[in-house]
Legacy VTK file of the C-alpha trace (Angstrom):
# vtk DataFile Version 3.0
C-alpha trace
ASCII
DATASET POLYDATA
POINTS 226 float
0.000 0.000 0.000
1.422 3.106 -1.343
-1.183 5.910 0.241
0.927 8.937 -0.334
1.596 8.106 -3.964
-1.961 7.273 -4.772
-3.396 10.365 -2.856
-0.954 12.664 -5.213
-2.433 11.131 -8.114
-6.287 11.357 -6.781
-4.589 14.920 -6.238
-3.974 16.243 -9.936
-7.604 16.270 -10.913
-11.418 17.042 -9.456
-12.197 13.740 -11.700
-9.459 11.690 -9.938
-10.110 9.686 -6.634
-8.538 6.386 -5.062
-8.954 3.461 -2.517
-7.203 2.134 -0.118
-6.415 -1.298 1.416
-3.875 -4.215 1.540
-3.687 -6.483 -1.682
-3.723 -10.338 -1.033
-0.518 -10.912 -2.091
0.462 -8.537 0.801
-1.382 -9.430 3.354
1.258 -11.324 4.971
3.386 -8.082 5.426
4.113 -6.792 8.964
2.468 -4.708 10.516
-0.850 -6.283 9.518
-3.311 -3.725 8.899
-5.912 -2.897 10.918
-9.432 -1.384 10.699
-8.115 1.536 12.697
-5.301 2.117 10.476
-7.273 1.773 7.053
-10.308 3.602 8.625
-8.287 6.713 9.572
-5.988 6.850 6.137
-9.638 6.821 4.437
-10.975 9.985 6.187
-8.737 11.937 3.370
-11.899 13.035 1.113
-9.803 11.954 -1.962
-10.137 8.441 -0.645
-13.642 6.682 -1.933
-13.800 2.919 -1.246
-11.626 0.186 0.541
-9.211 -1.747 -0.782
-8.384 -3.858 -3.513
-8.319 -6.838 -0.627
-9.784 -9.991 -1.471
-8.935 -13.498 -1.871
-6.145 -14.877 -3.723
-5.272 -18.609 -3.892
-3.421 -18.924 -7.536
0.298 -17.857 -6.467
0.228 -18.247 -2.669
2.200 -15.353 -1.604
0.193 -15.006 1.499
-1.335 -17.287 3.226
-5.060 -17.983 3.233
-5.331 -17.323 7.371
-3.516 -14.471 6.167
-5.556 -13.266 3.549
-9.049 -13.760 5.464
-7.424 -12.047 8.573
-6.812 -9.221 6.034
-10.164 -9.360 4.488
-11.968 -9.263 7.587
-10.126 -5.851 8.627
-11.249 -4.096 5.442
-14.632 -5.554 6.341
-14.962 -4.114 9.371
-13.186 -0.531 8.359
-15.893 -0.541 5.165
-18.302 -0.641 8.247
-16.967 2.094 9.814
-16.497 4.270 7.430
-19.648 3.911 4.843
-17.457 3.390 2.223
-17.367 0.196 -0.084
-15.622 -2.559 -0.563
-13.486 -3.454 -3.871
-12.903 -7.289 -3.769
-10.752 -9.420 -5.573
-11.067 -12.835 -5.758
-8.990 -15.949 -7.876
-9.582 -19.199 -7.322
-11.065 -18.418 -4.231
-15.369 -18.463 -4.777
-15.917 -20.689 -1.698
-14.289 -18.565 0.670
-15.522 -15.358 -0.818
-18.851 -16.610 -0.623
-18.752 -17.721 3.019
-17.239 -14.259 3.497
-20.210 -12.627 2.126
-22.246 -14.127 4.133
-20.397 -14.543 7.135
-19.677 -10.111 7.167
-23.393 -9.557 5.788
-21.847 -7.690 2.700
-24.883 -5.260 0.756
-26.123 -4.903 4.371
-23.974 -3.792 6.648
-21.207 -2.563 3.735
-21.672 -2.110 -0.227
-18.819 -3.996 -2.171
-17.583 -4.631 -5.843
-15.920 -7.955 -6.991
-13.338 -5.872 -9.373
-12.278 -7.471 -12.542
-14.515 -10.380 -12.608
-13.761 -14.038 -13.895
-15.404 -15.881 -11.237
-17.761 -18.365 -11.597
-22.141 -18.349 -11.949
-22.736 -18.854 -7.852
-20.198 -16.231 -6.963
-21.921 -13.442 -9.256
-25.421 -14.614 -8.573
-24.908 -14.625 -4.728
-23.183 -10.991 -5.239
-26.634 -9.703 -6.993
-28.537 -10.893 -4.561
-26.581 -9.448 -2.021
-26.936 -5.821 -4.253
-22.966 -5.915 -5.135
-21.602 -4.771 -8.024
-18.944 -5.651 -10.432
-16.695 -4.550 -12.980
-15.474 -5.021 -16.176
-12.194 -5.148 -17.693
-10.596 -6.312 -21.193
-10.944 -10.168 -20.634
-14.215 -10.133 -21.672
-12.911 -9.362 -24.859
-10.522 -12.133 -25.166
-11.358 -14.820 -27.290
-10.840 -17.560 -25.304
-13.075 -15.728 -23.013
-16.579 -17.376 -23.527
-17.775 -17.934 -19.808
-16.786 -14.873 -18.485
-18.918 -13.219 -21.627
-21.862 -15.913 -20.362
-21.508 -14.598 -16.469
-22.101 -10.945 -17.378
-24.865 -11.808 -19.786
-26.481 -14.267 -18.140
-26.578 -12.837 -14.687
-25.049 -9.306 -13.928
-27.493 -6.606 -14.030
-26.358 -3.229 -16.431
-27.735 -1.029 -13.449
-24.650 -3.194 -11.156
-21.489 -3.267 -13.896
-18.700 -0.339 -13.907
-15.616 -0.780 -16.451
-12.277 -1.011 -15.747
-8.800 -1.639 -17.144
-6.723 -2.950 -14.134
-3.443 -1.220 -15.555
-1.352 -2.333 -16.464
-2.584 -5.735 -17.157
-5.439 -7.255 -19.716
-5.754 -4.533 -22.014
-8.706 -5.575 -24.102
-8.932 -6.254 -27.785
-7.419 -5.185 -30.295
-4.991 -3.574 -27.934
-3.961 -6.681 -26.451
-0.144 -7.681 -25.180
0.187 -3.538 -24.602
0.412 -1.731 -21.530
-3.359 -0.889 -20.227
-4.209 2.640 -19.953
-7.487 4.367 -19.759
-7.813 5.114 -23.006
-8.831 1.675 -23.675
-11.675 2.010 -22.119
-13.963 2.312 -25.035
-13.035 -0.749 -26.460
-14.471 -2.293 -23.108
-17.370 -0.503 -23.649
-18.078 -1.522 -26.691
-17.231 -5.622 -25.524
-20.096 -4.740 -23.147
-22.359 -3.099 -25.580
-22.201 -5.912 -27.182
-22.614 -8.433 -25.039
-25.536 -7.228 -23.895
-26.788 -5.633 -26.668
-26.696 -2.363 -26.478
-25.143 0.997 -27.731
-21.491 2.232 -26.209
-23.376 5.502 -26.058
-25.743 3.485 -23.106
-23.558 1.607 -21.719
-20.954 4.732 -21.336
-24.166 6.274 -19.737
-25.134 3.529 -17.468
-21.708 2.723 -16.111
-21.225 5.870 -15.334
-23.812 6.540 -13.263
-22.887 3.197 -11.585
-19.992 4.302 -10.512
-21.363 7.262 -8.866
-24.198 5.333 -7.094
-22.000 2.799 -5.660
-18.814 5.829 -4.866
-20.819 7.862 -2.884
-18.226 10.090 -2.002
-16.974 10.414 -5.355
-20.648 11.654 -6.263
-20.446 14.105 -3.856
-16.889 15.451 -4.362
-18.063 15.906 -8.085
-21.241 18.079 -7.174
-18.820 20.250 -4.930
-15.948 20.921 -7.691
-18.742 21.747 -10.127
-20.871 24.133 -7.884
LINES 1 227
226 0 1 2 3 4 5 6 7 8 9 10 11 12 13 14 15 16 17 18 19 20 21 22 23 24 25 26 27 28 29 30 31 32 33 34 35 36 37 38 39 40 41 42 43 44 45 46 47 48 49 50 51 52 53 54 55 56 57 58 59 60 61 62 63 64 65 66 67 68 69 70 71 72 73 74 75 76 77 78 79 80 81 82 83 84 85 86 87 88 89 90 91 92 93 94 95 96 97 98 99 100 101 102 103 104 105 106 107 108 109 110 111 112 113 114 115 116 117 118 119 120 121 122 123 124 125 126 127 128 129 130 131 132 133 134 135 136 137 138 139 140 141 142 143 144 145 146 147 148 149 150 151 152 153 154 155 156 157 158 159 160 161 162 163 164 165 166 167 168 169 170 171 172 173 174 175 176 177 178 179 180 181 182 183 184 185 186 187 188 189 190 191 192 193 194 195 196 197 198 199 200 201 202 203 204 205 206 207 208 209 210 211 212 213 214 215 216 217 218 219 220 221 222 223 224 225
């Protein structure tokens, strides 16, 4: 977690804002953090969700006591602070689901599984539980086919935001480059797609995702713009 670097980015622009959290990979790292810790770093009014945390099981770099310890600290500092939670899980849909459940996420916190390639009981469980998710450039892979058959099949256009996850998965035809946000239209028009729609709606619905579910975002917006 790099909070001053990320704040001077959220910094250079009224349209810029960040999160903050621990990454499973990291969340073996001393000192663990706590709820105190990440509540208090997201009082900065730049700061607009918790996390990436999540769930992690492909590479192993921290364990999974580890990991859920982690989780359950941005869990309970999403509950203190009204802000959401931005989830990532890999190989991990069990525990994420048990997790849900267990913390009474879309109650007591609103969250978004980032970047999703999970499976049909994960997403369905997260819409009934009012999440959201997001959308990068994998849906546009070829090879792709389920994860194009999760968001049609079962994520709601009022719950999906886009994403690139830079620098990784830049979407076709940019693919094998470094992601930037530029390629973001190219994911909208995957989505458009997909679901069968115009990138004109989809630009227009995301958006306004993203506000409902950053509420502080939302708010910093109206501010800057008077």
């Amino acid at each position: 977690m790099n909070m001053p670097r990320a704040l001077a980015v959220a910094d250079m622009d009224p349209d810029i804002w960040c999160t903050i959290g621990v990454h499973p990979h990291h969340a073996g790292d001393d000192p663990h953090i706590s709820p105190t810790m990440l509540a208090d770093l997201a009082a900065h009014p730049k700061v607009i969700g918790i996390g990436e945390t999540g769930l992690d099981y492909h590479y192993g770099y921290s364990s999974r006591d580890d990991q859920l310890a982690n989780l359950r600290s941005h869990a309970e500092a999403a509950r203190q602070t009204g802000l959401p939670l931005v989830l990532h899980t890999r190989e991990a849909d069990d525990d994420m689901m048990h997790f849900l459940e267990e913390e009474n996420a879309g109650e007591d916190f609103a969250f978004i599984l980032h970047s999703y390639t999970s499976g049909e009981a994960l997403a369905k469980m997260a819409v009934e539980r009012g999440g959201y998710f997001s959308v990068n450039g994998i849906a546009s892979f070829r090879n792709a086919g389920s994860v194009r058959g999760v968001i049609a099949d079962i994520m709601p256009m009022d719950r999906i935001l886009l994403e690139t996850d830079c620098p990784y998965l830049a979407p076709v035809p940019k693919r094998g480059r470094r992601n930037e946000p530029a390629y973001l239209p190219y994911i909208a028009d995957c989505l458009a797609a997909i679901k069968g729609i115009t990138p004109v709606q989809v630009a227009k619905q995301t958006t306004e995702n993203f506000f409902a579910l950053f509420a502080r975002a939302a708010s910093s917006n109206r501010e800057a713009r008077g």
